[in-house]
PAZA-498153 format. One line per field, with one value per residue (C-alpha): residue number from 1; residue in three letters; x, y, z. Coordinates in Angstrom, 2 decimals. Example, Ala and Ser with C-alpha at 12.3 -4.5 7.8 and 13.67 -1.06 7.14 Angstrom:
! PAZA-498153
k <- [1|2]
r <- [ALA|SER]
X <- [12.30|13.67]
Y <- [-4.50|-1.06]
Z <- [7.80|7.14]
This chain:
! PAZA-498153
k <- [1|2|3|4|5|6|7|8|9|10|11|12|13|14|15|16|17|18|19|20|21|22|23|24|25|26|27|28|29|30|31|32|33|34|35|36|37|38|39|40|41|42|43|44|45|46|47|48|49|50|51|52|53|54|55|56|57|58|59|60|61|62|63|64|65|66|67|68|69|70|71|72|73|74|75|76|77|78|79|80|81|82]
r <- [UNK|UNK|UNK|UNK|UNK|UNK|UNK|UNK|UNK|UNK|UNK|UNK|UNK|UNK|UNK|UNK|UNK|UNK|UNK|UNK|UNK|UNK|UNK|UNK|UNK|UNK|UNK|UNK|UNK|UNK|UNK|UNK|UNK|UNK|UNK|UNK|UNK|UNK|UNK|UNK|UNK|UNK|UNK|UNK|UNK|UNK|UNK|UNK|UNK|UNK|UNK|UNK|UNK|UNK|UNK|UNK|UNK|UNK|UNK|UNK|UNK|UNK|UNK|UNK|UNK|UNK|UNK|UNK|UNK|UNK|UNK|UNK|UNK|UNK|UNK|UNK|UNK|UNK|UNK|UNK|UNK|UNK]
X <- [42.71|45.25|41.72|40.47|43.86|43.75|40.49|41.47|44.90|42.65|40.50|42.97|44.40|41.42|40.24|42.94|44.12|41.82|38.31|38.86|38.01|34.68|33.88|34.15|31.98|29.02|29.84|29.37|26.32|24.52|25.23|23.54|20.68|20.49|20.53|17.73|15.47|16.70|15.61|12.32|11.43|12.32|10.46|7.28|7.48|7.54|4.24|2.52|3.69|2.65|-1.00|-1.36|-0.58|-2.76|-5.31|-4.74|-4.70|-8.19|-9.67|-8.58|-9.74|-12.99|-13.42|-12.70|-15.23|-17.71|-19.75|-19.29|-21.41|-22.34|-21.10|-23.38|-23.46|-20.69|-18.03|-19.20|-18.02|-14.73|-14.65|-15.72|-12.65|-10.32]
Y <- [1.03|-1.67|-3.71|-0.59|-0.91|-4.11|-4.27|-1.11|-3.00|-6.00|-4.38|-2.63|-5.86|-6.81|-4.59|-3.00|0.82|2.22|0.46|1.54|5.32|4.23|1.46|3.87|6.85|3.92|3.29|7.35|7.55|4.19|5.80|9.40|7.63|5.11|8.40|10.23|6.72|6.72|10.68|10.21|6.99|9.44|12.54|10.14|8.55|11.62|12.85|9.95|9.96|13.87|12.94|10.34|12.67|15.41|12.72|11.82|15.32|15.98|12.98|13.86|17.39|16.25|13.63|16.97|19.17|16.19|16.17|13.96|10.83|9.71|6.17|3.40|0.79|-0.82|2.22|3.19|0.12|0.37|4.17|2.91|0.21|2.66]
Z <- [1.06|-0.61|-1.22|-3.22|-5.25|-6.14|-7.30|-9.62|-10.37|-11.36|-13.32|-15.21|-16.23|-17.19|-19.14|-20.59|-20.07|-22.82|-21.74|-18.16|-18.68|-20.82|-17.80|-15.48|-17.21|-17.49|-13.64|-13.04|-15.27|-13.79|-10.13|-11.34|-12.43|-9.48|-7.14|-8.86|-8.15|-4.87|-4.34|-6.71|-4.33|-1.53|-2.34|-2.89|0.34|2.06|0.41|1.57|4.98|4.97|3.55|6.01|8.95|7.62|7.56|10.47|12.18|10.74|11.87|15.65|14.88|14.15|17.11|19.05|17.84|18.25|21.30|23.60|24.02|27.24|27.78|28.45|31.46|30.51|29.81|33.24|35.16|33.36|34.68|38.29|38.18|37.35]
């Protein structure tokens, strides 16, 4: 906490009493607009990942409904060693 008011101590030195209200409004409005990236970057994400599971689910889906092959020689020593 006394770092937080220094820093605003600091800047009010700085930049004088009647700048601080307009810095801090561009602060505000930089952090609204950084937060609806953030969410748009979000919300797109989360689409993919959706596709990609959908994908994924009808992929296994159809392996299911496939019929089975029979396995050759070799699938059937790896059965026997199991």
């Amino acid at each position: 906490m006394p770092d937080i008011l220094f820093i605003i101590l600091l800047a009010l030195v700085v930049f004088g009493p009647k700048r601080l209200p307009q810095i801090a409004a561009q602060v505000g409005k930089y952090m609204r607009q950084f937060q609806s990236i953030k969410r748009e970057l979000l919300d797109q994400v989360n689409v993919e990942v959706l596709q990609l599971e959908k994908e994924k689910q009808s992929v296994v889906a159809q392996n299911a409904m496939s019929p089975a092959t029979e396995p050759g020689p070799g699938q059937q020593a790896e059965v026997a060693r199991s």
